[in-house]
N, C-alpha and C positions, 0 to 999 in steps of 0.2 A: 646509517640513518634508517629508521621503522618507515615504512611505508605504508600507506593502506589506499583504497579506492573504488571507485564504481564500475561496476559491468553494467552494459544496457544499451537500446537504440529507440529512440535516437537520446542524447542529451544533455541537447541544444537548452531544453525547461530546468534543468538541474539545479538545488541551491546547492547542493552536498557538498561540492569543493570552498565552492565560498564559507560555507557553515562551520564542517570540520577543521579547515584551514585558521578560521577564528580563534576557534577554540581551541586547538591546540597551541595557538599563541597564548591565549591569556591564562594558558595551563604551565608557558615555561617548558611545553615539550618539543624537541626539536625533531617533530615528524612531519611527513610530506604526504598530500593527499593528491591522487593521479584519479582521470576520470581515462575509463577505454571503453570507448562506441565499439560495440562491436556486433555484428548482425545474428552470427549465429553462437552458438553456447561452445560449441568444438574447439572456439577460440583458444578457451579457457586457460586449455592446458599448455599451450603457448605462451601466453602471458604469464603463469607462474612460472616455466622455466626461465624465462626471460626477465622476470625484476623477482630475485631470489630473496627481497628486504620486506616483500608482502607478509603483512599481516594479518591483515585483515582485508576484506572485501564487503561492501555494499549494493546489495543485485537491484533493479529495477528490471518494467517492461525490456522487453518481453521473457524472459530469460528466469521469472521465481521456478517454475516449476521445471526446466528441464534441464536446471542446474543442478538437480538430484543426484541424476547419473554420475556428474563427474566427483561427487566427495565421497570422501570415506566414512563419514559417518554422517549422522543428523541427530538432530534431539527427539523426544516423545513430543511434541508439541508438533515439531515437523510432518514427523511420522503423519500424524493424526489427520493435521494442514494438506499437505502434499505439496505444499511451496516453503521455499527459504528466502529470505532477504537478506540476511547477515552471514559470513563466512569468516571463518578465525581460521591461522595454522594454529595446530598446536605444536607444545616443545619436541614433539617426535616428527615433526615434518606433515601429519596428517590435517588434510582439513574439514573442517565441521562446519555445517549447516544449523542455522537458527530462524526462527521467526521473530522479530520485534513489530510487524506491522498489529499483530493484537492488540499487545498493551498500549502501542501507539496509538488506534484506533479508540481504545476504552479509555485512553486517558480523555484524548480531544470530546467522544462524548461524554463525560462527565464533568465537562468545567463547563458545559453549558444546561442540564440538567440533574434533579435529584432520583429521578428513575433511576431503579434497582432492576427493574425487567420492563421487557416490552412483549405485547400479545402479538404481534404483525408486522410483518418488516417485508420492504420488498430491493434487492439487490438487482443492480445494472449492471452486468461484466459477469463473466463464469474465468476470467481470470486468476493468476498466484493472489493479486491483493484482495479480488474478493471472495477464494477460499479464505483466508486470514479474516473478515471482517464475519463471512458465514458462523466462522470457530467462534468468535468471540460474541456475537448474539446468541450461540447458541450455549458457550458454557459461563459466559460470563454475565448477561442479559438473560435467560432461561426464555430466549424465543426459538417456539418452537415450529413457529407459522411463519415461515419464510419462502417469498415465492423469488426464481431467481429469474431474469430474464436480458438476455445476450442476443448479440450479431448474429454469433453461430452455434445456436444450440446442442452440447451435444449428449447430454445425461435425459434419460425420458422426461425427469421431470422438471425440465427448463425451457422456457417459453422464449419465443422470437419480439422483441423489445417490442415492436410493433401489435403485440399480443396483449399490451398492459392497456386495461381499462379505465375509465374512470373508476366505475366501482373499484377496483385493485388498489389504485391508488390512492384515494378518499377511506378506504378501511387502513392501509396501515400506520403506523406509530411512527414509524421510521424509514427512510427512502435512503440507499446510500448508493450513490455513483460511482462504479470504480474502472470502466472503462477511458483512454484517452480522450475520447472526444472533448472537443475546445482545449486542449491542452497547445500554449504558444509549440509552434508559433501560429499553429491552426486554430487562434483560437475564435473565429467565427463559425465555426463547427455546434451543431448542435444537434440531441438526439431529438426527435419527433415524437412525442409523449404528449398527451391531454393536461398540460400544467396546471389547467383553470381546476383542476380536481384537490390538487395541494393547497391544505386550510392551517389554521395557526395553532391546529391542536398538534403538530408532526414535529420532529425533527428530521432535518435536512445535510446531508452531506454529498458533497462532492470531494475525492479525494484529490482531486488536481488542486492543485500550489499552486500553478504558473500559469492562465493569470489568478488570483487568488478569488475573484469572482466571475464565474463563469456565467454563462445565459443561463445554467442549470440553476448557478446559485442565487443568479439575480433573479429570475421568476419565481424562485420559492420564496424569497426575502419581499415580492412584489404581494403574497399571497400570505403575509404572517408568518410562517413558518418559525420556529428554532431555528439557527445556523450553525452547525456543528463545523471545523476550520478543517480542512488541508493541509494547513500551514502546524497546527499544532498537531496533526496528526504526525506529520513529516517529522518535527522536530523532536517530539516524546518517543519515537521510533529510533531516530537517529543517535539520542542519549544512552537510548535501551542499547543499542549496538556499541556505544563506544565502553561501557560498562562491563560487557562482553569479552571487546578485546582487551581489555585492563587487568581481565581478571586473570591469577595466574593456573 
């Protein structure tokens, strides 16, 4: 039997097994989807000797980016990214790194706007999913004003979350959240930002699924905002990967 599955910690918030596990029912395929917590990335290579029926692989937190190390190859898109989320063998035994969080992210915002570009965007997380969403504002949105700002800053030009002002916020088009905070089970968790700043000219994303509206997402839905989903981010992403390992 094909097997395929998630690497990540923690992932307790997960739909993947439930999602994949569906669908490959109503697909008539009789594959198994396995979820493995696991803390650090060195795991990895345990885990593939040990279920030899892997196919495929789905990365979350924390693990996009220092899963690099352990494949053998990656795509241009990777490359560019520096994070993967999708991993396929292929027929030769090697395995390859992808990204589907872009198209994931470009589908979810475009089922809720007709914008082609955005002038201003301001990203929460210097994490793997918010390289993937930086990529996609930048080659797929042509924004070129993007301010990023994180826990732990660590590129010159990334501010400490606590660094974002009202003005910051009130100029840009688009705000996307890609750090865990409020993610179940913590989900009373929330980042400390000037919310009253966010107006109904923005679109709003939080990339946490679980719970599907977080304080981030309910103060910007309290302030007009656009809602760009999590959930359709998740799932356009998830599609993108199973397409992936379909492919021969």
């Amino acid at each position: 039997m094909k097997e395929f599955g998630l690497i990540g910690y923690p992932l307790s918030h997960s739909f993947s097994q439930e999602y994949f596990t569906k669908k490959f029912k109503s697909l008539g395929l009789n594959y198994q989807y396995k979820l493995f917590p696991i803390h650090s990335i060195d795991i990895l290579s345990d885990i593939l000797a040990n279920n030899p029926n892997l196919m495929g692989i789905n990365v979350t937190i924390p693990h996009k980016q220092n899963v690099l190390k352990h494949l053998d190859l990656i795509s241009e898109e990777v490359k560019k990214i520096g994070a993967a989320n999708t991993l396929k063998k292929l027929p030769d035994g090697r395995w390859k790194g992808f990204n589907t969080d872009v198209i994931g992210f470009v589908k979810a915002v475009e089922k809720v706007t007709e914008k082609k570009a955005f002038e201003r965007s301001i990203l929460i997380g210097n994490g793997g999913a918010s390289k993937a969403v930086h990529y996609a504002l930048t080659h797929h949105f042509n924004c070129q004003n993007i301010i990023v700002a994180c826990r732990n800053p660590i590129a010159s030009h990334e501010l400490f979350i606590s660094d974002l002002s009202e003005e910051m916020i009130a100029a840009a088009d688009i705000i996307v959240q890609c750090t865990p905070v409020g993610m179940y089970p913590n989900v009373d968790n929330m980042l400390m930002i000037p919310y009253y700043a966010f107006h109904s000219q923005q679109i709003v994303m939080d990339l946490i699924y679980n719970p599907e509206q977080t304080h981030f997402v309910r103060y910007a839905t309290q302030r007009g905002c656009t809602i760009a989903s999590g959930l359709d981010m998740l799932y356009a992403q998830a599609n993108a990967s199973f397409e992936i390992w379909m492919q021969d």
